[in-house]
N, C-alpha and C positions, 0 to 999 in steps of 0.2 A: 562408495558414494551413491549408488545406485538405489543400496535401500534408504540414504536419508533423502534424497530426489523423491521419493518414490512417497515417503512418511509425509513430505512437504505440503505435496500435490495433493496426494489423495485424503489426508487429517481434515484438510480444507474443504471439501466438498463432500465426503462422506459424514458428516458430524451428525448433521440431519438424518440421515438413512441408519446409524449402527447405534448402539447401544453404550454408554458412560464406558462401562465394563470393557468394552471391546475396543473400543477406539486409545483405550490407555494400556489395554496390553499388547495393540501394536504399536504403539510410542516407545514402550520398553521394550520391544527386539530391534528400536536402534541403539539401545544401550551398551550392549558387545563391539558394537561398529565404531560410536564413537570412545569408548576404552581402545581399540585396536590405533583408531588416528590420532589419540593423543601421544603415542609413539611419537608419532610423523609429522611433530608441529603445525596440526590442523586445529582451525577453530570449533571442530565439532567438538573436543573436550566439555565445554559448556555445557553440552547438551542435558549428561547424565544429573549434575546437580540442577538443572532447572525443572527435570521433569518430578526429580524427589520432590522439589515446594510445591510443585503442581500436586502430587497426592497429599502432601500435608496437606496443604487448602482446601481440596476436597472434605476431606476426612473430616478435619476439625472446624472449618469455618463456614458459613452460610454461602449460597451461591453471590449474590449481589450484596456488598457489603454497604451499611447505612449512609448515604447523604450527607456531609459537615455542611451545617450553615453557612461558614466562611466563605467556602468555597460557592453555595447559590449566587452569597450577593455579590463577590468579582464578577461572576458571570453576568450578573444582574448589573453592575456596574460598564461594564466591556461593553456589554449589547446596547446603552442605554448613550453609550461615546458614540459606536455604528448609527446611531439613529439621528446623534446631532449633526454626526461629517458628510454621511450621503445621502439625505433625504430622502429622495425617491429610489432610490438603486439602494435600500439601506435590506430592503428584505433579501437581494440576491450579496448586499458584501455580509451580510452575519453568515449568510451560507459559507464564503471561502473564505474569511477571517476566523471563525470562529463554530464552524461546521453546524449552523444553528441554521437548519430549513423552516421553524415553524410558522414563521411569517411570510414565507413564500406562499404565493397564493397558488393554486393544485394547475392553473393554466398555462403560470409561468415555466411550474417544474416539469408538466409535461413537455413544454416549447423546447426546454435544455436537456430532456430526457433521450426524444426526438431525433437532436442533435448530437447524442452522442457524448453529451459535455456536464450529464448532469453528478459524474466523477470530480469534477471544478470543484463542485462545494462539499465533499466527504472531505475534507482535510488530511492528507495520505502523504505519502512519500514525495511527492514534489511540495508541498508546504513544506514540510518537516523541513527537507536538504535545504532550501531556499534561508527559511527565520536561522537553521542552528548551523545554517555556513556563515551567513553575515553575524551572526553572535558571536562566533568560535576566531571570528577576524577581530572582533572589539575586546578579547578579555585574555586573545594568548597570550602566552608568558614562554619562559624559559622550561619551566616545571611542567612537564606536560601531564603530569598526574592532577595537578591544579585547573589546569585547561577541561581534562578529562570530566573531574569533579562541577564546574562550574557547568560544562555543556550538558550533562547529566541532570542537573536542578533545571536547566533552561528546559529540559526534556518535558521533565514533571511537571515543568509550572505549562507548558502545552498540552499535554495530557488532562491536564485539571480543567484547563481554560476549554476544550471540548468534550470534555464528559466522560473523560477517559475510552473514548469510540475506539474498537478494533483495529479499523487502520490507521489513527494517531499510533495506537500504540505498537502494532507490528512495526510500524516507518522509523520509531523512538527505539525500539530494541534493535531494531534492525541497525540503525545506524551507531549508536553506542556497542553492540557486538563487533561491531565492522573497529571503531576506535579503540575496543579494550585491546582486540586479537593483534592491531597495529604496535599497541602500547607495549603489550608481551611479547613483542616481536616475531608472534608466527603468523604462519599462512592463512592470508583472509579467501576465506573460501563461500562465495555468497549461499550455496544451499545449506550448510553450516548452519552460517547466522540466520538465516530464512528460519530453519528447524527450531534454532534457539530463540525465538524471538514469537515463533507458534508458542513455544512453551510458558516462555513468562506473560501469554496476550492474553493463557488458560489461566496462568497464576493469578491474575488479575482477576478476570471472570471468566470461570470454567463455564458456564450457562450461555456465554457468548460466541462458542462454535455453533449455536445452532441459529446464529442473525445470518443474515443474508448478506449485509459489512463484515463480517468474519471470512466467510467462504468468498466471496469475488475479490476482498484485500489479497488473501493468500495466494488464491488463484492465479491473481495475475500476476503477482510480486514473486511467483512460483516460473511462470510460464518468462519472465526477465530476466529469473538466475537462470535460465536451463538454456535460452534463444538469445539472446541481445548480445554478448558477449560474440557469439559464435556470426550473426547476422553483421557483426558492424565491421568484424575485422576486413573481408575481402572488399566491402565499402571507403574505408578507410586508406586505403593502398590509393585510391584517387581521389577522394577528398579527405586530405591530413585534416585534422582540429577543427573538423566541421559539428557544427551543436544540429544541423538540422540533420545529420547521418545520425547523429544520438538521439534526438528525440524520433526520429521516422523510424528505428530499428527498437526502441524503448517501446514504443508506442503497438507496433505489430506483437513484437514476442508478448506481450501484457495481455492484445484479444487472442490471441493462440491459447494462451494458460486459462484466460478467463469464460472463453467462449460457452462451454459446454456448460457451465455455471449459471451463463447470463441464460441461456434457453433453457435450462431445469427451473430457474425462479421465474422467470418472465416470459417465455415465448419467443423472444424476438431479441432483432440486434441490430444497432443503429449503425450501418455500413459506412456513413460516413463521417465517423468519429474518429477517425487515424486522420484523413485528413486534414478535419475540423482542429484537430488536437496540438498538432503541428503547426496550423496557422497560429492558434492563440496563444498558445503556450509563452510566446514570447511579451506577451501581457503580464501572465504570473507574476514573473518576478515586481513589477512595478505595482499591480496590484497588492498583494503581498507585503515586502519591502515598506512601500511608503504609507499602506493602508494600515497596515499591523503598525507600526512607526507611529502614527497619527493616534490612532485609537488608545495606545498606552499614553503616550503626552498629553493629552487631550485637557484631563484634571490637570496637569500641572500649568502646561506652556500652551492656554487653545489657540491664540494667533498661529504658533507653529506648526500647532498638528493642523489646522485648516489647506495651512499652506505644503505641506505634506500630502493631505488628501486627493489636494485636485488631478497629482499625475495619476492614484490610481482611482479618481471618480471618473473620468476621463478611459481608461481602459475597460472600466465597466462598461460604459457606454457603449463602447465599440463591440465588447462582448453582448452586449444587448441586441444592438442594433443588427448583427451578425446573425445571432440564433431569431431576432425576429422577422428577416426577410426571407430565412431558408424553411423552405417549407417539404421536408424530405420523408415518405414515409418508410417506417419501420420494416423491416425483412423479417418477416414471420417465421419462426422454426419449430419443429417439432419438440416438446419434449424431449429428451432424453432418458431412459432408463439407467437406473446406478449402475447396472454393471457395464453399459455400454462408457457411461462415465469415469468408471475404473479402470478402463481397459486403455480407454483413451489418454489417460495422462500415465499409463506404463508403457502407453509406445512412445510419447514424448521425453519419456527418460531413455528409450533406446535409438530413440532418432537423437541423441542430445551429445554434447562433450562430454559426460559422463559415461557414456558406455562408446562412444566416438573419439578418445581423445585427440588422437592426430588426422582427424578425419582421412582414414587413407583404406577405413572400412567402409563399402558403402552400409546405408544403414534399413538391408533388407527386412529385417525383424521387427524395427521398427515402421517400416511404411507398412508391414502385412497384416501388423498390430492394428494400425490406425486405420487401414481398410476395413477391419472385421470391427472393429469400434464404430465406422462411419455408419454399415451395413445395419449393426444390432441399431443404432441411434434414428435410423430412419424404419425399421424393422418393428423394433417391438413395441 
């Protein structure tokens, strides 16, 4: 598990630095790995047939495949309901409804950038769980291959609805791996589905490992599988079914994976985004929920969606109001070098449960790693 940890981490943030060629045939030396776990009723099985459609696609089809009309004018349809329900707050709800920043004005996005919060409007892994847990509560059944199917198209038609974005879709595969592996009844293993879920974001668009949402989606959704699990449990011992021990351990292991990502693209890092993140988060869901809820009823029933809108126009608000009186600045970082960057997320696979499992090794190899990583990272 160490080399798909390892393919997760580094696929993500080396795509930029290495060459088509190279980056696909170390995807294929996890292919003996995941042949070895499909023994062992692990979800890496997957792996091997998602990375074959990955070369088919390559091979035979164009990088970015053509635009259906249909789908401009939903979009064009959706953004134009955003515009009747929240007036003024309509440029930042197309952002986290519908991952549409173009009407953000560049002041705003710095304000939220700033903050740490400007991840709200990439539509990623807490939209996704949020729209296709309440969806998957409205259309279960008995048949859970029905259920499976139904939460699947709910997937696609979110993926369409934002422009098929890298972390829609890592969040979309990610969570459909997670319910096939459930379905088959083996072992849901998050860097697994992490690895499968890189493979079909290429299948989609291979051109898209070299965005900047490619590499900080994986990174952090990387740096979740490997820390959050391990971070919550000795938490959890004294706060039982605590959501803010999940979001505050969600929320760290995410800058751990993502860190050296955010300072290769940007320089800097908005320190007080864990906390920020934690506070608002419990907005989401109402924004979300009732916002996404309004927006699709809208054409049918608009008394209802209006009345829909207000709880999360209302959360916007407060999200506004929030990043407009915090005025915090950015923590400058140095660059990073690739190899310091390499280096750095194989000591995070050895400081991890993956080469820790019972934690009863301390995990010297891994800190010595991450020392000579820190060293080159301020070094070269």
């Amino acid at each position: 598990m160490a080399g798909a940890a390892a393919g997760a981490a580094m696929a993500a943030v080396l795509g930029p630095l290495a060459p088509d060629w190279a980056l696909l045939a170390f995807c294929a030396l996890l292919i003996p790995v995941s042949v070895f776990l499909f023994k062992r009723r692990s979800a890496f099985f997957l792996l091997p047939f998602a990375l074959f459609f990955v070369l088919v696609r390559i091979v035979l089809l164009p990088d970015r495949l053509p635009e259906l009309p249909f789908l401009n004018r939903l979009r064009e349809s959706l953004a134009a309901n955003v515009d009747a329900l929240f007036s003024d707050r309509a440029a930042a709800a197309r952002g986290i409804l519908l991952g549409d920043r173009s009407a953000m004005e560049a002041e705003e996005a710095a304000r939220y950038a700033s903050a740490g919060l400007l991840h709200l409007f990439a539509v990623s892994g807490l939209h996704v769980m949020l729209l296709v847990g309440a969806f998957e509560r409205l259309v279960r059944c008995e048949k859970r291959w029905l259920t499976f199917a139904a939460v699947a198209l709910f997937c696609l038609f979110l993926c369409a609805v934002t422009r098929f974005s890298a972390s829609v879709l890592r969040a979309a595969f990610m969570l459909l791996g997670i319910r096939l592996t459930r379905l088959k009844e083996r072992q849901v293993d998050r860097v697994s589905v992490l690895c499968f879920a890189m493979a079909m974001t290429l299948l989609c668009d291979p051109s898209g490992i070299r965005s900047a949402g490619f590499q900080m989606s994986f990174a952090a959704a990387g740096g979740m599988a490997l820390f959050a699990k391990s971070m919550r449990n000795p938490l959890k011992k004294r706060f039982p079914n605590s959501r803010i021990v999940t979001a505050l351990t969600s929320a760290t292991a995410a800058v751990i994976g993502m860190l050296p990502v955010q300072a290769h693209l940007f320089g800097s890092l908005a320190w007080v985004s864990v906390p920020l993140s934690i506070l608002l988060i419990p907005t989401m869901p109402v924004i979300l929920l009732c916002g996404f809820s309004a927006v699709l009823l809208y054409g049918l029933a608009p008394h209802v969606a209006q009345v829909l809108a207000y709880p999360a126009y209302g959360a916007m608000q407060l999200l506004h109001l929030v990043t407009e009186t915090l005025d915090v600045p950015l923590l400058r970082l140095p660059r990073p070098h690739p190899a310091a960057i390499a280096l750095y997320f194989v000591a995070l696979v050895f400081c991890s449960r993956l080469y820790l499992p019972n934690a009863k090794r301390p995990p010297w190899i891994g800190l010595a790693l991450l020392t000579v990583s820190v060293v080159l990272w301020f070094v070269l």
